[in-house]
Backbone as a ProteinNet text record, in pm:
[ID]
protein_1_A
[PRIMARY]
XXXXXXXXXXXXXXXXXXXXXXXXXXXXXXXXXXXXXXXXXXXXXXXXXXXXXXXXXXXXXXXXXXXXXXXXXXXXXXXXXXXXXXXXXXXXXXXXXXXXXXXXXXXXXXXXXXXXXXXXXXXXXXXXXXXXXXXXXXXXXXXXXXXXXXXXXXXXXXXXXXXXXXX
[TERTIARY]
10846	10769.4	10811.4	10851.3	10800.5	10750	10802.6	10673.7	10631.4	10501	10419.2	10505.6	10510.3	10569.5	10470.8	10547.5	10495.2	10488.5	10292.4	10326.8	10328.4	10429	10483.3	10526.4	10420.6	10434.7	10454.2	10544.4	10577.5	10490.2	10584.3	10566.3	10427	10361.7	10233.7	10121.9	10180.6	10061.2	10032.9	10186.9	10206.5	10119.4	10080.2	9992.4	9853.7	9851.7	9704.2	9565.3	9494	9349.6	9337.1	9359.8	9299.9	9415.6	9550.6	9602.3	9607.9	9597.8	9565.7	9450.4	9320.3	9171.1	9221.1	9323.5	9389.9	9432.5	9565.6	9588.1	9499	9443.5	9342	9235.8	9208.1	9140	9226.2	9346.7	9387.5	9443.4	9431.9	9514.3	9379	9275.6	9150.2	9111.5	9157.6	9124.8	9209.2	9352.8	9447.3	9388	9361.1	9344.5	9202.6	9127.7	8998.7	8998.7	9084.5	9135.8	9177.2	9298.8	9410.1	9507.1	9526.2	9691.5	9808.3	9878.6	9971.2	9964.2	9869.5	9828.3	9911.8	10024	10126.3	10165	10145	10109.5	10014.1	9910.5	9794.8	9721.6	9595.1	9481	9478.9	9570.8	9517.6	9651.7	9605.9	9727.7	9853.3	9933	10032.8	10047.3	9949.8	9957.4	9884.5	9813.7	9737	9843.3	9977.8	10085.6	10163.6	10231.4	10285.2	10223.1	10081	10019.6	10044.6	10000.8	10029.8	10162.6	10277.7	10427.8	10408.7	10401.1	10452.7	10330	10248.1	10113.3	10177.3	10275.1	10293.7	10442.2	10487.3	10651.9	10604.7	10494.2	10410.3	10382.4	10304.6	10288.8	10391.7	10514.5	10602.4	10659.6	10717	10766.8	10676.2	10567.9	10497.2	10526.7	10488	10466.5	10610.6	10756.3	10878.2	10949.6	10871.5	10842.4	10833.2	10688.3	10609.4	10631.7	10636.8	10689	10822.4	10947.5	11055.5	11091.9	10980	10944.4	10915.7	10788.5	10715.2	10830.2	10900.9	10973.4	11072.4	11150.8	11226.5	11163.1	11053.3	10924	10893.4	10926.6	10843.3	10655.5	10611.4	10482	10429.9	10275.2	10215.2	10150.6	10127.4	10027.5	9901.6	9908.7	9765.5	9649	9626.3	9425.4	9385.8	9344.6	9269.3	9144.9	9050.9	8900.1	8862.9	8764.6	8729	8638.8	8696.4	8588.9	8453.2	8494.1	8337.4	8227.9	8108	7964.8	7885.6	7826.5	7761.5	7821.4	7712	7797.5	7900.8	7843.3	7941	8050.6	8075.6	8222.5	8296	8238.8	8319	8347.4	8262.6	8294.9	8434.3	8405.2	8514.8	8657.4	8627.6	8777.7	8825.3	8757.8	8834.3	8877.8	8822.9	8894.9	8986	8971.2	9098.6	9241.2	9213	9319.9	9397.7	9358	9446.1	9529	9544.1	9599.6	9696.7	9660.9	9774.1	9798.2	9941.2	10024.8	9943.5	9970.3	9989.7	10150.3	10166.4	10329.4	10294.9	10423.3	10411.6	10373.7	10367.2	10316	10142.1	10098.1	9965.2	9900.3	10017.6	9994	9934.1	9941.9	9913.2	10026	10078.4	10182.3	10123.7	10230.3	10193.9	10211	10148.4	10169	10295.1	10376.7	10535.9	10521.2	10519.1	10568	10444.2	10258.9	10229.4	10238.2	10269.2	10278.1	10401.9	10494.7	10617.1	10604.9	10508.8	10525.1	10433.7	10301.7	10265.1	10286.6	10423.6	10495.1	10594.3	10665.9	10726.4	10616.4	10517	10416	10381	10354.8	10333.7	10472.1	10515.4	10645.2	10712.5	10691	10748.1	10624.1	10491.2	10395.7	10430.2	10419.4	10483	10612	10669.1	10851.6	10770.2	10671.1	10621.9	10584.2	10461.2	10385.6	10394.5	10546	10575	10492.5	10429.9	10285.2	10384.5	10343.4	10386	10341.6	10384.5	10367.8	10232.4	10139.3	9989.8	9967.1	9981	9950.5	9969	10057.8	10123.4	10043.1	9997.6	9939.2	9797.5	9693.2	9578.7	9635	9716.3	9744	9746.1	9803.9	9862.8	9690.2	9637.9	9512.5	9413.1	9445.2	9326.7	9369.2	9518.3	9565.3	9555	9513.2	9435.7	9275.3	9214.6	9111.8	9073.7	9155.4	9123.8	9094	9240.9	9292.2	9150.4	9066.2	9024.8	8839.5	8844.7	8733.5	8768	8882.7	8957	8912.7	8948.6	8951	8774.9	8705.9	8574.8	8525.5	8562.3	8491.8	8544.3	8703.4	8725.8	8664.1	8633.4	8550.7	8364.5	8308.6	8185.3	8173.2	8271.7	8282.5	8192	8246.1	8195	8028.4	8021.4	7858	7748.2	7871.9	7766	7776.7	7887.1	7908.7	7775.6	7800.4	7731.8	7564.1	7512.1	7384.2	7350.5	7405.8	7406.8	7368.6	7461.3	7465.9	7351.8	7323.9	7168.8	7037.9	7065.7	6933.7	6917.7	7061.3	7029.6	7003.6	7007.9	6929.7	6802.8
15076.2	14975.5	14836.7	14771.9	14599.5	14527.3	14426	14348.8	14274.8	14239.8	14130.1	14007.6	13975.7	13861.6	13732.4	13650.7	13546.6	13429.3	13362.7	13323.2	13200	13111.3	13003.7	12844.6	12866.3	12741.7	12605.5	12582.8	12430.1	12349.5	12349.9	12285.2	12251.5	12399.8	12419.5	12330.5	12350	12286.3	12123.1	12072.8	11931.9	11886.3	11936	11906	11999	12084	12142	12002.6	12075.7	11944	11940.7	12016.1	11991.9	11865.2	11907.4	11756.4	11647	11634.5	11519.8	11475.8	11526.5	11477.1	11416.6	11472.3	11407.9	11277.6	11284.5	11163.8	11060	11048.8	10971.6	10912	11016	10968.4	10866.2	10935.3	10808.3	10756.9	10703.8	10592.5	10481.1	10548.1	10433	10405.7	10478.4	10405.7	10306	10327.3	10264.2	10098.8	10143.4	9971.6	9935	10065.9	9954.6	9895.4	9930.8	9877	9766.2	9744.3	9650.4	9688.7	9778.9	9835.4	9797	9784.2	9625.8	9509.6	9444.5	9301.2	9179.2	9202.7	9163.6	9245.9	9347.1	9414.7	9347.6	9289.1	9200.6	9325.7	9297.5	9364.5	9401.8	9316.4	9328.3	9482.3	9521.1	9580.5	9618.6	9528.4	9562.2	9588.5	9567.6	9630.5	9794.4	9763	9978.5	10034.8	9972.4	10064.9	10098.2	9972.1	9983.4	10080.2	10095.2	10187.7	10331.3	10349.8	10464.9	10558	10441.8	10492.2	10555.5	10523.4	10488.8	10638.1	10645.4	10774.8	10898.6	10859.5	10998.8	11014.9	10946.6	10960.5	11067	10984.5	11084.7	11214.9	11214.8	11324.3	11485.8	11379.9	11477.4	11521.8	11443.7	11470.5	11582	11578.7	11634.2	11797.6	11820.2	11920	11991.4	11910	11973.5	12001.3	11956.8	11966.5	12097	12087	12217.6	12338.5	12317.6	12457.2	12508.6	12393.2	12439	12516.5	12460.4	12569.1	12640.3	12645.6	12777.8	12888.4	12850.7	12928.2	13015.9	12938.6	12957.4	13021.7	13017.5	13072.2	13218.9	13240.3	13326.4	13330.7	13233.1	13191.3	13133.4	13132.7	13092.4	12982.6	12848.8	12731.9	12713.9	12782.8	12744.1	12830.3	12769.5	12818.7	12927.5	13038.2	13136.3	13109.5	13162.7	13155.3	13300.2	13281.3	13404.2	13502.5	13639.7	13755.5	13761.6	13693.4	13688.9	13640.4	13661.7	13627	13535.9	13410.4	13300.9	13175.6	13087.7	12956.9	12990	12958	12934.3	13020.8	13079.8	13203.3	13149.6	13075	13051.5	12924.5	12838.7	12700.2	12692.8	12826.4	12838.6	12852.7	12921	12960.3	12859.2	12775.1	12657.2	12572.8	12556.9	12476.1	12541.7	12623.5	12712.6	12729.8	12732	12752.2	12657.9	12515.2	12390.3	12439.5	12514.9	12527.6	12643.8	12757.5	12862.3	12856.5	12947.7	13002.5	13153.1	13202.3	13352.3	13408.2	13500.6	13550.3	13676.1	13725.3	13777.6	13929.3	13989.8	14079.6	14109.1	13949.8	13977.1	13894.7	13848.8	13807.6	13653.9	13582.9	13467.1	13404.3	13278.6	13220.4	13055.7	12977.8	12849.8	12752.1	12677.3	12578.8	12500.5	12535.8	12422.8	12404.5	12481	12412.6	12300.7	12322.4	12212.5	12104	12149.6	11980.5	11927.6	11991.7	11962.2	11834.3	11931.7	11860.7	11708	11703.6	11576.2	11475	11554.2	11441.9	11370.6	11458.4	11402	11290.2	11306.1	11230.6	11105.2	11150.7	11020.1	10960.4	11012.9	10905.6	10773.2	10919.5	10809.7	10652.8	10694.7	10662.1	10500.4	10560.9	10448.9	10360.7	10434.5	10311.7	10211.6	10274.6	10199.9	10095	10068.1	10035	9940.3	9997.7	9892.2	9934.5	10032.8	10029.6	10116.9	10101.9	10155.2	10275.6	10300.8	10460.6	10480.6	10330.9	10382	10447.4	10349.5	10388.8	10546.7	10578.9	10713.1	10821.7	10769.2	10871.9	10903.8	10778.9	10776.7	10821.6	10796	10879.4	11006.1	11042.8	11186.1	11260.4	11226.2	11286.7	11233.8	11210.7	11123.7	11263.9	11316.3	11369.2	11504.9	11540.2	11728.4	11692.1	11604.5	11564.7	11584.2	11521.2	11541.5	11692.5	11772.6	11871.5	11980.2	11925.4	12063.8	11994.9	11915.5	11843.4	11949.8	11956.1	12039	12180.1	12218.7	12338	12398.9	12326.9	12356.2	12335.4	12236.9	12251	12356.8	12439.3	12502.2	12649.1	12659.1	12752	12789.1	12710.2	12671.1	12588.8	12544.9	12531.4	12600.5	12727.5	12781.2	12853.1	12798.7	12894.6	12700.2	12592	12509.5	12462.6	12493.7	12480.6	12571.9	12710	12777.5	12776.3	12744.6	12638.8	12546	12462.8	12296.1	12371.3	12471.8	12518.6	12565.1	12693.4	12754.3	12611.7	12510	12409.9	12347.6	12342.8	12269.5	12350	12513.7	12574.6	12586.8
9789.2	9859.3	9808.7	9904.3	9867	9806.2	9735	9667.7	9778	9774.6	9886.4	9892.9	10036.2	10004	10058.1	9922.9	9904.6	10006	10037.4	10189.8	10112.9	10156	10112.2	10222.3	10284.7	10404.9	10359.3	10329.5	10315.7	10391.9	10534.4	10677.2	10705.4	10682.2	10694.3	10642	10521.6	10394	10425.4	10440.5	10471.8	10595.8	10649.5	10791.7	10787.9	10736.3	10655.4	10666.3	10694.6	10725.5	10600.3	10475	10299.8	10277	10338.1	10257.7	10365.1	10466.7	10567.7	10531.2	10480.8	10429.6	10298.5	10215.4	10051.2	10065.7	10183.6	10221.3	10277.5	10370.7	10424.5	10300.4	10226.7	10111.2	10045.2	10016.4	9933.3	9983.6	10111.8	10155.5	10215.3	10202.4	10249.6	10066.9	9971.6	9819.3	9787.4	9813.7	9803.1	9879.1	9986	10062.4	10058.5	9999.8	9956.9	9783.8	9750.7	9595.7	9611.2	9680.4	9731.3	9618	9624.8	9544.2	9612.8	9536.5	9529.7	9638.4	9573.6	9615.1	9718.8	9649.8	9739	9893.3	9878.4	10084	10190.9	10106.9	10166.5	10237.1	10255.4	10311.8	10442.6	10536.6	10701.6	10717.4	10833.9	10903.6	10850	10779.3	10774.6	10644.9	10569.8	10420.2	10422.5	10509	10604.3	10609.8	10684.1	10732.8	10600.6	10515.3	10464.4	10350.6	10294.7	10196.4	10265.1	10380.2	10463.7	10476.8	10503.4	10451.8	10341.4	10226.6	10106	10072.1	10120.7	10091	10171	10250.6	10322.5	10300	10203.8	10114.4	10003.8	9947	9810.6	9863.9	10030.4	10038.1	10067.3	10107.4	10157.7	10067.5	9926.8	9827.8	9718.5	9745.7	9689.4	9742.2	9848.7	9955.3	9912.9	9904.2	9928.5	9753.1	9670.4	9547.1	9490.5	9526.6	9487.7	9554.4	9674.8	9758.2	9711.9	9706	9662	9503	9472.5	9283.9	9288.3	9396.6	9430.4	9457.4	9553.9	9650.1	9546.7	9455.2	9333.3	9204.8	9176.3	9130.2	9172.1	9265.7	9352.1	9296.2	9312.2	9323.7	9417.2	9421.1	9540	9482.9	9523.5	9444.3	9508.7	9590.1	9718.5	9638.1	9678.8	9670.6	9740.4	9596.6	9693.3	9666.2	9779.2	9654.7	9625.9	9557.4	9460.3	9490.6	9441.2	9521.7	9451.8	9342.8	9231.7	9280.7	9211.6	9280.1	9232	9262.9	9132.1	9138	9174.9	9099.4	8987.2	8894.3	8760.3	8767.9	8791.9	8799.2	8930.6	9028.9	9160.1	9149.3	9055.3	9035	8906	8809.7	8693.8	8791	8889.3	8949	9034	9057.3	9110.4	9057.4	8918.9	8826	8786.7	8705.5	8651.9	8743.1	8862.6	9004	8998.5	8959.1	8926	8808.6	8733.5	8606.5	8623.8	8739	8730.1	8916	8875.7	9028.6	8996.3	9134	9123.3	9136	9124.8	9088.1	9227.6	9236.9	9335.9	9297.1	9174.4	9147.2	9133.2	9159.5	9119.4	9023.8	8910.1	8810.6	8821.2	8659.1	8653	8635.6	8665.8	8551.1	8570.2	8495.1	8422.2	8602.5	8622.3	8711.2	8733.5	8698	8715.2	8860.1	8962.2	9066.5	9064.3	9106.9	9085.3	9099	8928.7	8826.5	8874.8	8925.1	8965.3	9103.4	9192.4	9303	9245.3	9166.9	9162.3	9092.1	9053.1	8906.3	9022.8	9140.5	9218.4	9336.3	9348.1	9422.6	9383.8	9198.3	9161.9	9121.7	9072.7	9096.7	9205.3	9301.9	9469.2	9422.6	9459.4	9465.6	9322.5	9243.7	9129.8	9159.4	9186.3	9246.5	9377.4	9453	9557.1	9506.7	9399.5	9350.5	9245.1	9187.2	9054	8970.4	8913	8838.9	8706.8	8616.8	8463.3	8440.1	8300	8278.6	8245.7	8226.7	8160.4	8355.3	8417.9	8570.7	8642.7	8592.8	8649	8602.8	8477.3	8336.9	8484.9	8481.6	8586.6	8731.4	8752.6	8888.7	8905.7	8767.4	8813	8772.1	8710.7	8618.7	8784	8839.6	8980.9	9048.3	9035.2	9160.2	9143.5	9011.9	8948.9	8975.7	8956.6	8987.7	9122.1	9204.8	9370.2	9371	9358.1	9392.9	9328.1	9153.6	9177.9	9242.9	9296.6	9401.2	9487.3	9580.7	9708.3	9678.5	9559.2	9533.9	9529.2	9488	9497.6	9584.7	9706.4	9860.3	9917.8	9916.2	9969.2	9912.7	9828.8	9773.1	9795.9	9827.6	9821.4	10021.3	10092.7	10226.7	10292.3	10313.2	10409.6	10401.7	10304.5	10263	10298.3	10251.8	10278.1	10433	10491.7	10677.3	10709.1	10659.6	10772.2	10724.9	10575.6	10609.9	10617.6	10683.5	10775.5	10941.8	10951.5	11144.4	11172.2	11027.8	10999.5	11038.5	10974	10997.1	11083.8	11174	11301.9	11414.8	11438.3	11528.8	11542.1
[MASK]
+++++++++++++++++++++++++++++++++++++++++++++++++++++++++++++++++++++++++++++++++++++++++++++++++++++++++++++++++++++++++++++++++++++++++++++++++++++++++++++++++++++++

């Protein structure tokens, strides 16, 4: 028999509503900050943050998948068959920290960290911003991710009692 194979959507992920909601987030923080000042606030500093957020994002996306892929690991988010806050909230944090392997297993995050070292990077050459900067970016951008990871975990129980209160 086969090992499972590993579903590994690049293409996918990159247009995924979890990272189009990532981007949008940080591209309305970005211009309600005014990160780099010199873009100016109106319009054309929106576009130009927007470029420059969806360079991060692509690099990111073609990053991590391409480790993954080489990896034979998966970086996506599963959620958990366990029962309980605290054990479903542990596994979404923890999920930021490991791949699964295609046997089942655990292993170390390289692709990841891979893809958001390449994110923040782009994101930094955009930006001009230093290595203290990159340090807060990249720590903003495990932060998001295990935010993501706990709505996508905890989602559908709080969708379907919101639908529950409005019938």
């Amino acid at each position: 028999m086969d090992p499972p194979e590993i579903h590994n959507p690049t293409f996918a992920n990159v247009f995924s509503t979890g990272t189009l909601a990532k981007f949008s987030l940080g591209l309305l923080y970005d211009q309600a900050t005014g990160a780099v000042p010199r873009w100016g606030a109106g319009a054309a500093g929106f576009r130009k943050r927007a470029e420059w957020r969806m360079a991060a994002l692509l690099s990111r996306t073609g990053a991590e998948y391409g480790v993954a892929h080489l990896r034979e690991t998966d970086p996506t988010y599963q959620r958990c068959h366990c029962k309980g806050f605290l054990p479903r909230s542990r596994h979404a944090i923890v999920s930021e920290f490991v791949e699964r392997r295609v046997d089942g297993g655990l292993a170390a995050p390289l692709a990841r960290f891979t893809g958001i070292a390449a994110s923040v990077g782009v994101t930094a050459f955009a930006q001009h911003s230093g290595v203290e900067d990159t340090g807060v970016h990249g720590m903003l951008v495990v932060g998001t991710d295990v935010g993501f990871n706990l709505l996508q975990e905890f989602g559908p129980e709080i969708k379907r009692t919101l639908l529950l209160r409005h019938k």
